[in-house]
C-alpha positions in Angstrom: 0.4 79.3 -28.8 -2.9 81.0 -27.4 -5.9 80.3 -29.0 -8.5 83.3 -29.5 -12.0 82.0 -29.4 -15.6 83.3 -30.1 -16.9 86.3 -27.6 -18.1 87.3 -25.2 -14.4 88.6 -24.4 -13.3 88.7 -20.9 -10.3 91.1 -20.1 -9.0 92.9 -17.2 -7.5 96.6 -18.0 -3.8 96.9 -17.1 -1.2 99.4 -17.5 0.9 99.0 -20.2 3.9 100.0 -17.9 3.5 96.1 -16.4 4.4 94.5 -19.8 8.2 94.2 -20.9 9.5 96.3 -23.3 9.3 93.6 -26.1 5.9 93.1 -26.0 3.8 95.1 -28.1 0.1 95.9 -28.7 -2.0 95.3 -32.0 -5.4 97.2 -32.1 -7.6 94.5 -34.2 -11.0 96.0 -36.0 -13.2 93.3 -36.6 -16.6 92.9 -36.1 -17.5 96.5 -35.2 -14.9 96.1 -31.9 -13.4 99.7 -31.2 -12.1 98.2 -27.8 -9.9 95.0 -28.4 -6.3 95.1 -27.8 -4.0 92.2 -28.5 -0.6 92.1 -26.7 2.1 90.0 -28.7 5.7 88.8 -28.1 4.9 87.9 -24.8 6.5 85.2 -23.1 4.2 82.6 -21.5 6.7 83.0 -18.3 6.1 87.3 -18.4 1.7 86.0 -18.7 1.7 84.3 -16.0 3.4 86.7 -13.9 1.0 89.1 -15.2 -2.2 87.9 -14.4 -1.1 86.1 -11.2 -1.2 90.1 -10.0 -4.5 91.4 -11.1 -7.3 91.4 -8.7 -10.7 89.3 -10.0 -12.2 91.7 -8.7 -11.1 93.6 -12.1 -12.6 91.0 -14.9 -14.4 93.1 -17.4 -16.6 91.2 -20.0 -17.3 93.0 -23.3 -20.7 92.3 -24.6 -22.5 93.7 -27.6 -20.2 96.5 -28.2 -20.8 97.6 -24.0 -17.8 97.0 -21.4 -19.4 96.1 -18.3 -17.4 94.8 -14.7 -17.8 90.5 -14.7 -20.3 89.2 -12.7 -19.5 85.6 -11.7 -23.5 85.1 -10.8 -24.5 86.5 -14.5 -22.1 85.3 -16.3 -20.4 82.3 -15.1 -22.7 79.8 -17.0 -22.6 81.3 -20.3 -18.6 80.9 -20.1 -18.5 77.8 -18.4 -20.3 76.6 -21.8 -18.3 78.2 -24.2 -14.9 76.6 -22.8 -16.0 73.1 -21.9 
């Protein structure tokens, strides 16, 4: 089962036409975030398949209530930390 963790949160927008019809999305309001969507009953299997098409390119990190495109250079360390 996935795991959410402490922020900064790193996303990538997708249309919801790429998730199955099963899986739904649960708009979470805590800590002041207006922004944070969480898909559920999705199948590891229909995840992978998922990301495995978007771009990095696309990595969005949200960061003290501003959504701002992820910059490997800026940002790498601080996440590199927080995982490890």
């Amino acid at each position: 089962m996935p795991v959410v963790v402490g922020g900064p949160i790193i996303f990538w927008p997708f249309s919801m036409d790429a998730l199955p019809e099963e899986a739904l999305f649960n708009q979470e309001k805590s800590n002041d975030d207006e922004c944070h969507v969480n898909v559920k009953d999705l199948s590891n299997d229909d995840a992978e398949i998922i990301i495995k098409k978007l771009p990095l390119n696309k990595l969005m990190v949200c960061m003290n209530s501003s959504i701002l495109p992820f910059d490997f250079d800026e940002h790498y360390l601080k996440f590199r930390d927080i995982v490890n």
